[in-house]
C-alpha positions in Angstrom: -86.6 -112.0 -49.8 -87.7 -108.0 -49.4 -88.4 -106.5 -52.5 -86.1 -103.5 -51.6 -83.0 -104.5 -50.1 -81.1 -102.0 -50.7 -78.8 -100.3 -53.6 -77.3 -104.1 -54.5 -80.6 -105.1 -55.3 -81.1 -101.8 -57.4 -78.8 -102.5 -59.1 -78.8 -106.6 -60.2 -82.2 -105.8 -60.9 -81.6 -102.6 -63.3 -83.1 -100.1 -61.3 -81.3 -97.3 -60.6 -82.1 -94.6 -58.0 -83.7 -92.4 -59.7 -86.3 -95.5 -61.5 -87.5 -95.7 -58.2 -88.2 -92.0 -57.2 -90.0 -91.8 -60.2 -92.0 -95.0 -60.0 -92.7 -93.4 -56.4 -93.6 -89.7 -57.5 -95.8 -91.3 -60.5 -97.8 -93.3 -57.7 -97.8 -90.6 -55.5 -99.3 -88.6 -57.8 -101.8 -91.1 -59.1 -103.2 -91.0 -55.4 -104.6 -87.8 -56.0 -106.9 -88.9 -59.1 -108.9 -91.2 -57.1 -112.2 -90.7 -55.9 -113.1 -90.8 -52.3 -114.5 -94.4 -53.1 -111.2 -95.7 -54.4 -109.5 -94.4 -51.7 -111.9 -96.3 -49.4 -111.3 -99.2 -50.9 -107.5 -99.0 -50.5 -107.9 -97.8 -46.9 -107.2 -94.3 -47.2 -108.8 -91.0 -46.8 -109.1 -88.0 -49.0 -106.5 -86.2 -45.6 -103.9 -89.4 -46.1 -103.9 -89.3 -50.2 -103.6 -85.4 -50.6 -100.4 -85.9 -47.4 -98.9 -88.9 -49.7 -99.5 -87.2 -53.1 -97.7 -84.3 -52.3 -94.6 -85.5 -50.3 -91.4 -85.0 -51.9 -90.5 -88.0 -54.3 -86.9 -88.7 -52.5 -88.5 -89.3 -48.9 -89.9 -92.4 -48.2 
């Protein structure tokens, strides 16, 4: 089973909408505290954090 599938699971699970944009903006935003090694280690460069850090919470 997906972890998202959609607003039913939201929902049976307790998470409403707006959980997961913040869950999502909170991460995004911890993406920009990393050093360059962290990011490294998670595959990512300095470019891709800073693109994914500052994206709008509600797009995916």
């Amino acid at each position: 089973m997906a972890l998202f599938d959609g607003m039913t699971t939201w929902r049976r699970g307790g998470w409403s909408r707006w959980r997961w944009y913040l869950l999502r903006r909170r991460t995004r935003r911890e993406l920009l505290l990393l050093n360059d090694r962290q990011l490294a280690d998670i595959g990512l460069t300095r470019a891709d954090a800073w693109r994914e850090g500052y994206k709008p919470f509600w797009r995916e």
